[in-house]
N, C-alpha and C positions, 0 to 999 in steps of 0.2 A: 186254251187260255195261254196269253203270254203275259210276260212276265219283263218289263222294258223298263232300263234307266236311260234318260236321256239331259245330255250336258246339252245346255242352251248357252253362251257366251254374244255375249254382244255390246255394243257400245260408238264411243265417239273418238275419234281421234281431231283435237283443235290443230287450229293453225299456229297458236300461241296458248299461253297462260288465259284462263276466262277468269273474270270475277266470279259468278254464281252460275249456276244453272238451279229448274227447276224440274223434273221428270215425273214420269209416269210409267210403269211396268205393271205389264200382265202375260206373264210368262211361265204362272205355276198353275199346274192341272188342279182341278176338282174334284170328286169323289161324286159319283152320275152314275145311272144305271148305262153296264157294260165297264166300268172301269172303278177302281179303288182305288186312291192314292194311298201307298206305303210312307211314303217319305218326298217331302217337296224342302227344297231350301234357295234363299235367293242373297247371292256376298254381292255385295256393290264399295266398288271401290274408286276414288278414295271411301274409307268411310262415312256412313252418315247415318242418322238418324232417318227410322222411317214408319210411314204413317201405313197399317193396313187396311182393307176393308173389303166389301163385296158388291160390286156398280148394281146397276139397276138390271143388269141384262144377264148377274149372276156368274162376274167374271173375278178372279181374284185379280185387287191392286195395291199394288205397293208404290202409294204417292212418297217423294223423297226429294230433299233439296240441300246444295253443296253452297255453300255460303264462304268458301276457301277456295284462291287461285288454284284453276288446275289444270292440267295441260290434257289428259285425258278422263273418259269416265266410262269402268267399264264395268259388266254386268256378268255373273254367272247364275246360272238356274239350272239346279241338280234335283231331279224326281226321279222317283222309282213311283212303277204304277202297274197294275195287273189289270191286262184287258181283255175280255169275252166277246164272241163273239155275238150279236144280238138279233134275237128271234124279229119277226115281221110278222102279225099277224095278218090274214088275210080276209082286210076290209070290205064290207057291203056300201060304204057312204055315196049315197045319190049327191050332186052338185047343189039340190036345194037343203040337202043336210050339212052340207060345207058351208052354204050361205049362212044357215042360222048360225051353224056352231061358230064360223068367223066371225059375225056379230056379236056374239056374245061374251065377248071375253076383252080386252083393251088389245092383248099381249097377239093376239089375231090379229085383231085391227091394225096395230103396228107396224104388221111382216106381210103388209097388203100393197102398204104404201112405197110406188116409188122412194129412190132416194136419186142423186146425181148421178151417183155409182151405177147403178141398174139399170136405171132410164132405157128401156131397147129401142133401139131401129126399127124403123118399120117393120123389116122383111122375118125379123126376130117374132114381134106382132107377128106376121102370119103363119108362122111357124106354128108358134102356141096356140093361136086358134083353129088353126086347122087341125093339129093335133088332138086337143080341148074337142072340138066339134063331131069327132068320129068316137074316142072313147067311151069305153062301157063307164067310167068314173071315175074322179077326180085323181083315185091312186093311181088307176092306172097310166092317166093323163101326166102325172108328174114324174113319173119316170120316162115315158115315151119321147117327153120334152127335154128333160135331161141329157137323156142318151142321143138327143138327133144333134143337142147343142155339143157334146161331149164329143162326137162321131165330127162336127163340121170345124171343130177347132185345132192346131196344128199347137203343140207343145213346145215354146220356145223360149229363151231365156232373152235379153237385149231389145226385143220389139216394142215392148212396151216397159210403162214408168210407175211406181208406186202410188202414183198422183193418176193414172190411165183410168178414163170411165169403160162401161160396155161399148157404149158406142164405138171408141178408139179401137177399143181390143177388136170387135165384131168386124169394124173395117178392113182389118189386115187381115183376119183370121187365124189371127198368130198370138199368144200370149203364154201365162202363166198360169199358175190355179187359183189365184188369186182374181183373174183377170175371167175365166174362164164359168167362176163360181158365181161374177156380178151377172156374168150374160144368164145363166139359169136360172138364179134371182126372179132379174127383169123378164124372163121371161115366164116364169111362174105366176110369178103377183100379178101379170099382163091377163091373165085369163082366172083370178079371183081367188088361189091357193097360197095359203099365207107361208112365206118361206123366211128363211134365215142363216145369217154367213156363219158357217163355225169355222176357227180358227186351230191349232194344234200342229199334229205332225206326224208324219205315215212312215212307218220302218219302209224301208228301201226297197228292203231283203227278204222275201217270202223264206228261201231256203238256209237264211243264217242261221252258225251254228251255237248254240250257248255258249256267252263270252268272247262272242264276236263281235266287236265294235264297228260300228259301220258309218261314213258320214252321212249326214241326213239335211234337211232342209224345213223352215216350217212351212206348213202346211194345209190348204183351205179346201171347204168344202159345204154342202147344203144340206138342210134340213126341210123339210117341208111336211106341214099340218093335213093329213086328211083322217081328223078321227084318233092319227096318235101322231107324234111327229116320227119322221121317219128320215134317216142319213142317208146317203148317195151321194158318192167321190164323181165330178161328171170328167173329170179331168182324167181316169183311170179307167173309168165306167166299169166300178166296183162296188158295188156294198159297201160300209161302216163295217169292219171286222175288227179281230184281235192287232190286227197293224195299225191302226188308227188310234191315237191319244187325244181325247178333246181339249184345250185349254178354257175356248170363251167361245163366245155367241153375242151376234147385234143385229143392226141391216144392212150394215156391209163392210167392209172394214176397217174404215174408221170409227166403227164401237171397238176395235178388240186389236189395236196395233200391239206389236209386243214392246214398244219401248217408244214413247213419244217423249219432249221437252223444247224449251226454252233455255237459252244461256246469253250472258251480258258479256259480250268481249266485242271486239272490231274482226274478230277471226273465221274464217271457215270451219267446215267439218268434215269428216269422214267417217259412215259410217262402217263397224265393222261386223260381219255373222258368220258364225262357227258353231254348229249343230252336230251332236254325236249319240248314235242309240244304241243300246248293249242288250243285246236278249240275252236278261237272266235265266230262264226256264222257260 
């Protein structure tokens, strides 16, 4: 078990004075099996009043709006959260028990469906089928597909753009985990396994020491339905362990950005990310 705080800091830097903005945050973790939330807290400054609630896909948000000239707007998100490592049981599900069970439910139905984001390339297609086509079953099929996409992507920061689909990122073979996590997506749902973006943040540092501060980054990865759902980093090609902190879940990641909005001014923006994680115990 670990035992992790992690400062999230983010925001806008204008080109001038805005009149308003309108935002959106989802940047404090949940309490899920494999993790606890001890303590979440979210300061936004300038001050504002703000609205909270739980989206439909079960991500915390803090809708919030600055109705005062401002030149910046910035965000901090402090959690403390304890997280275990999580068992896998070892599934019998035949592909015609995947069928029914993904029929059955909406929330299946949902993480079947293309989005923009996921859409694969052909060669993605045969990837998953071919893979899909030799499998003993579905579980075994979604890691095998994970890990060839996980194995064929090169880890890169600049190549691609927060706006980048699979297809872009697949093109170059060059992305982020963001980018990385739509191709596994797409390639999942491509052969009938209902999957899902999670959102969060992976300690760095397997060997840090208590009280060691480390910078960090946030952090994407997949979930997929066979019988239970089940996590795999394809970007690390690791398990869901005690390093992994969930925030949100959607179909890709625009359900679960950590900071979206609107602002009324003639001005540009910049924006800013500064991520730090502390293994308490």
């Amino acid at each position: 078990m670990n035992r992790l705080r992690i400062r999230h800091m983010t925001g806008f830097h204008y080109g001038g004075d805005v009149t308003a903005s309108y935002n959106e945050a989802r940047m404090l973790p949940v309490s899920a099996d494999g993790q606890l939330v001890l303590f979440s807290n979210l300061e936004i400054l300038p001050i504002s009043s703000q609205h909270t609630y739980v989206d439909y896909w079960g991500s915390r948000v803090a809708s919030f709006e600055i109705l005062t000239p401002h030149h910046d707007l910035s965000l901090t998100a402090t959690s403390l959260v304890e997280v275990r490592p999580q068992a896998h049981a070892e599934l019998k599900l035949s592909w015609d028990d995947l069928t029914r069970a993904s029929e059955s439910a909406t929330s299946y139905i949902e993480q079947t469906a293309q989005t923009r984001r996921t859409a694969p390339p052909d060669d993605v297609l045969a990837i998953a089928a071919e893979i899909a086509g030799r499998a003993g079953s579905p579980c075994e099929a979604a890691l095998e597909i994970c890990t060839a996409i996980g194995d064929a992507m090169e880890y890169m920061h600049g190549v691609t753009a927060v706006t980048s689909t699979a297809k872009e990122a697949w093109a170059v073979r060059k992305g982020v985990c963001q980018d990385i996590t739509h191709i596994a997506l797409g390639a999942l749902r491509s052969v009938g396994i209902p999957a899902r973006y999670v959102s969060g943040y992976l300690h760095p540092k397997p060997s840090a020491e208590i009280g060691e501060t480390i910078a960090g980054e946030s952090h994407a990865w997949v979930e997929w339905f066979c019988g239970e759902w089940r996590g795999f980093d394809p970007t690390n090609l690791i398990d869901i362990g005690d390093r992994h902190v969930t925030v949100g879940r959607g179909r890709d990641y625009n359900d679960v950005p950590p900071l979206r909005g609107v602002y009324a001014g003639p001005y540009g923006s910049e924006l800013f990310v500064k991520v730090e994680i502390t293994r308490e115990s």
